[in-house]
N, C-alpha and C positions, 0 to 999 in steps of 0.2 A: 171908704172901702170897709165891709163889715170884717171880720177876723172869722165868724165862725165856721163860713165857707170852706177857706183854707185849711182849716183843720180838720173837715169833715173828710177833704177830697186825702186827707195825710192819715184818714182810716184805725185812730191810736183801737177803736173798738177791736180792732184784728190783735194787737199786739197779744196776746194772752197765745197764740200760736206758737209763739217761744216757748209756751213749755216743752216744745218738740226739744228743746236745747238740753233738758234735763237728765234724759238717758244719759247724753253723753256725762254728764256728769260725773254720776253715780258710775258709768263706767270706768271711769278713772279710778274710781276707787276702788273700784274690785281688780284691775290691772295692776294700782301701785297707790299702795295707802297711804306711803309717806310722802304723795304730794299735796296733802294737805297739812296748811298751816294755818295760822290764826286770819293772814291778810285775806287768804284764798277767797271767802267767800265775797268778798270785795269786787275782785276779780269776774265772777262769777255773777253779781248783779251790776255794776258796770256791761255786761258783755250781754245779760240782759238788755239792758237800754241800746248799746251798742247797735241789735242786732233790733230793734227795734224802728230803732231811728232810718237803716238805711233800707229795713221794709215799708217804710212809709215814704221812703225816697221810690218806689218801686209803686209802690199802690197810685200816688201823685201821676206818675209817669201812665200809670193803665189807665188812670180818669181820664187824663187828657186826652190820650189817643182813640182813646174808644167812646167819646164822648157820641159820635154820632150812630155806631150800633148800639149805645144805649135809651136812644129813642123809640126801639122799636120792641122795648121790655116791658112789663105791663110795671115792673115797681123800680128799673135801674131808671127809667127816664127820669123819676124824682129827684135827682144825684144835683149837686149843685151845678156844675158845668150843665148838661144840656139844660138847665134850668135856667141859664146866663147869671149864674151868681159869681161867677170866678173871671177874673180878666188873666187871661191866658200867658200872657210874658209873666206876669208875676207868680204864675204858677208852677213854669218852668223854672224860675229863679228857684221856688219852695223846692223842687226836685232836683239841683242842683246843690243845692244848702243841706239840704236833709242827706244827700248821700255822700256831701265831704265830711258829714257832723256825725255819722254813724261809722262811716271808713276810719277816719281820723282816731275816732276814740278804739276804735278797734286794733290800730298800730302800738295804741297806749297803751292797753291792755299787753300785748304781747303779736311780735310777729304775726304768725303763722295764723293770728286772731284776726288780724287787720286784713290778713290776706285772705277769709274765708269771708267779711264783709263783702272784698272787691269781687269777692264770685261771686254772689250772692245777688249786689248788683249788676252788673254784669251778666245773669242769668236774669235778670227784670227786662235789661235789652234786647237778649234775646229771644224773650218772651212776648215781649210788645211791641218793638220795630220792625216797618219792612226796612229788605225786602224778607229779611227770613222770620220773624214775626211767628214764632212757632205756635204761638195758641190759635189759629187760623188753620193748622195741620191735625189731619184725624191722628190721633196715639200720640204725637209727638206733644199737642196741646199736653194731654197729663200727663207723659214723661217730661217734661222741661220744667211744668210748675212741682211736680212731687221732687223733684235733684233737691229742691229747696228743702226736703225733711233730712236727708245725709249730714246737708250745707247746716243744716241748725245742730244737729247731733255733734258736729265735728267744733261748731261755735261752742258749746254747751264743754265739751272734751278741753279745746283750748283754751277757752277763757281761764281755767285751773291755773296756767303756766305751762304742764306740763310740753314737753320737746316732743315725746311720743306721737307715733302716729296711731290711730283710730282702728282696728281691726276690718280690714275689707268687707267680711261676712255681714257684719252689722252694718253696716254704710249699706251694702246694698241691701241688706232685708230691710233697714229701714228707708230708701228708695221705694222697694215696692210695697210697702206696707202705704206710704205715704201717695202711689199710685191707684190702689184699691180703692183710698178713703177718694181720692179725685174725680175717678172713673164713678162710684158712685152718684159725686155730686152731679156731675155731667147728665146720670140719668137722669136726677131729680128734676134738670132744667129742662133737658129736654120733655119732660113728660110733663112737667107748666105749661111751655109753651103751646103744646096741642095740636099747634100746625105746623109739620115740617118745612113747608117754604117759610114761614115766619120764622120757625128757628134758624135756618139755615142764614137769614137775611141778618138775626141778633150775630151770630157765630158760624163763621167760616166752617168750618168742619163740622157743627151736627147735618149740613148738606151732603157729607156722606154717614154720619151714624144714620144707626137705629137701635131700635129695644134689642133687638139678638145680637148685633154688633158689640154694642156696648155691655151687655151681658157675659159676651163671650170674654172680652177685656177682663172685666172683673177675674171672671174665672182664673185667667192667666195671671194677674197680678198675686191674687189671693194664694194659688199654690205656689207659684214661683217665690213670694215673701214666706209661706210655710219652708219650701227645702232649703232657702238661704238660712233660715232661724235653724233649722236643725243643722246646720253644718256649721255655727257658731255654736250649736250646745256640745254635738258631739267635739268640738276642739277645745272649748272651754271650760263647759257648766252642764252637766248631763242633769240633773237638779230642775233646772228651765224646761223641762220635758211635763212638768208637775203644773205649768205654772201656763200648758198651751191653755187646757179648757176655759181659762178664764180669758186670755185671749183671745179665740175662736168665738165664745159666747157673746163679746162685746165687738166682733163684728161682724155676726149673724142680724144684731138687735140693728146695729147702727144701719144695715141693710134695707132693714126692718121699717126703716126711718123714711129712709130713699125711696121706699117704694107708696108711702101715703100722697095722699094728693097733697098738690104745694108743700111740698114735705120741707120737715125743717132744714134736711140735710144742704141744700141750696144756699142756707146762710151761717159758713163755719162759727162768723162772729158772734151766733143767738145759741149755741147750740149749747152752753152750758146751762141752759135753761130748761135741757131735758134732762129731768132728776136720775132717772135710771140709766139713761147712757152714760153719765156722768158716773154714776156709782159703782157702774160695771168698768167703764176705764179705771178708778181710782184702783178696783178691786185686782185690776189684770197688773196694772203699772205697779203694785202693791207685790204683789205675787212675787214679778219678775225679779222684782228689788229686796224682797229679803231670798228667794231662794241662789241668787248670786252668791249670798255670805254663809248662806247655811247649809254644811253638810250634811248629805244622809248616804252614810258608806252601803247601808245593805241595799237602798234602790239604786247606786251606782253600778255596785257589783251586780245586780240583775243585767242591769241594760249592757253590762260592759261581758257578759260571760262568754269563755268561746264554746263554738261548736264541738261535740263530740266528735274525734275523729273516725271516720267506718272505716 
């Protein structure tokens, strides 16, 4: 039995998605500073791995199950299973291993840590088992897989130690932020494919997308993640109002991406390979992260001034 199989169908090339865990981080630190200490960042790349381990408990589990609409993909049939490189018991074993080995250390790390794995997983099931199988559902497919950017924000948050709970505002602006970038990709596959009965035969639900459908999506996601973020500036960080255009800008480009032929956006795990997307995320995530710490009382007091009364 070869080993590489197994490890390809366990996807570690995706793990760098964990950096979605990072916000939460840093927002721990702008909540309460003194829960950092020397072991913290311990904690913190443990809860990496953590969260690493039971996504490839999750990836394992979509290989298998979708082994057979991935025959009808011009580059997923490649995949080891439809390729007959995987013997199937011992793959479920792998996705049964991988997501005690990721939960497990997640409990270690801390409660509330251990407990955002088992959603986490858990959210894999609901994502790729019938009967409710939700990636086979039009909008539900990216709302079920994006819950997964909250679920890492909130890892990223716990893995600290901290007892606190996570700010609702941000959970869900990072929900739909992380439904935008989805909806996106969905375009990009759909518009591969070329033929909508072909797509439809790959993926349940592009049998009801289309280009204005799924367009329209976008739209919703993209303003709806714009007023959740201002309702976490205006209660928290008015400061973050400085720091939209560089966000805005890096997902106008990333758009930009979606919409080339075979575009790269279809493959998250390549896409640090695009220099300028890259650069414009570091420059927004950059932005966001110093202007949390740094005041500027005269653009406060602008936004915050009241009206003259008549």
């Amino acid at each position: 039995m070869k080993l590489m199989p197994y490890i390809k169908i366990a996807r570690p090339d995706h793990w760098f998605k964990n950096v979605f865990m990072l916000p939460g981080v840093v927002l721990v630190d702008f909540f309460d500073a003194h829960v950092f200490t020397a072991g913290t960042w311990k904690g913190v790349l443990l809860g990496l791995l953590a969260a690493s381990l039971t996504a490839s408990s999750n990836y394992v589990l979509n290989e298998i199950l979708d082994a057979g609409k991935d025959m009808v993909h011009p580059e997923k049939r490649n995949r080891p299973i439809p390729r007959g490189e995987v013997w199937i018991p011992a793959a479920y074993a792998e996705w049964l291993l991988l997501g005690a080995a990721g939960i497990g250390l997640g409990f270690l790390i801390a409660p509330a840590m251990g407990w955002m794995c088992l959603l986490l997983w858990v959210m894999g099931l609901l994502y790729n088992v019938p009967p409710v199988r939700a990636k086979d559902q039009p909008y539900a497919d990216v709302l079920s897989e994006s819950v997964n950017n909250p679920i890492r924000l909130a890892m990223g948050w716990y893995s600290t130690g901290t007892a606190a709970v996570p700010p609702l505002s941000a959970l869900l602006a990072y929900w739909m932020f992380g439904a935008f970038l989805m909806a996106m990709k969905r375009m990009a596959e759909y518009r591969r494919m070329g033929d909508p009965a072909l797509a439809a035969a790959y993926r349940r639900s592009f049998g009801y997308y289309n280009e204005e459908r799924l367009i329209e999506s976008l739209c919703f996601y993209g303003a709806f993640f714009g007023m959740l973020s201002g309702v976490f500036m205006a209660r928290y960080r008015l400061e973050l109002v400085l720091a939209a255009p560089f966000v805005a800008y890096a997902m106008a480009y990333y758009m930009h991406l979606g919409f080339k032929p075979d575009s790269p956006v279809q493959y998250p795990e390549k896409l640090y390979r695009q220099k300028k997307l890259m650069l414009l995320a570091i420059l927004a995530f950059g932005a966001c992260a110093v202007l949390l710490f740094v005041d500027i009382p005269a653009f406060r007091a602008a936004l915050s001034a009241t009206p003259v009364a008549r």
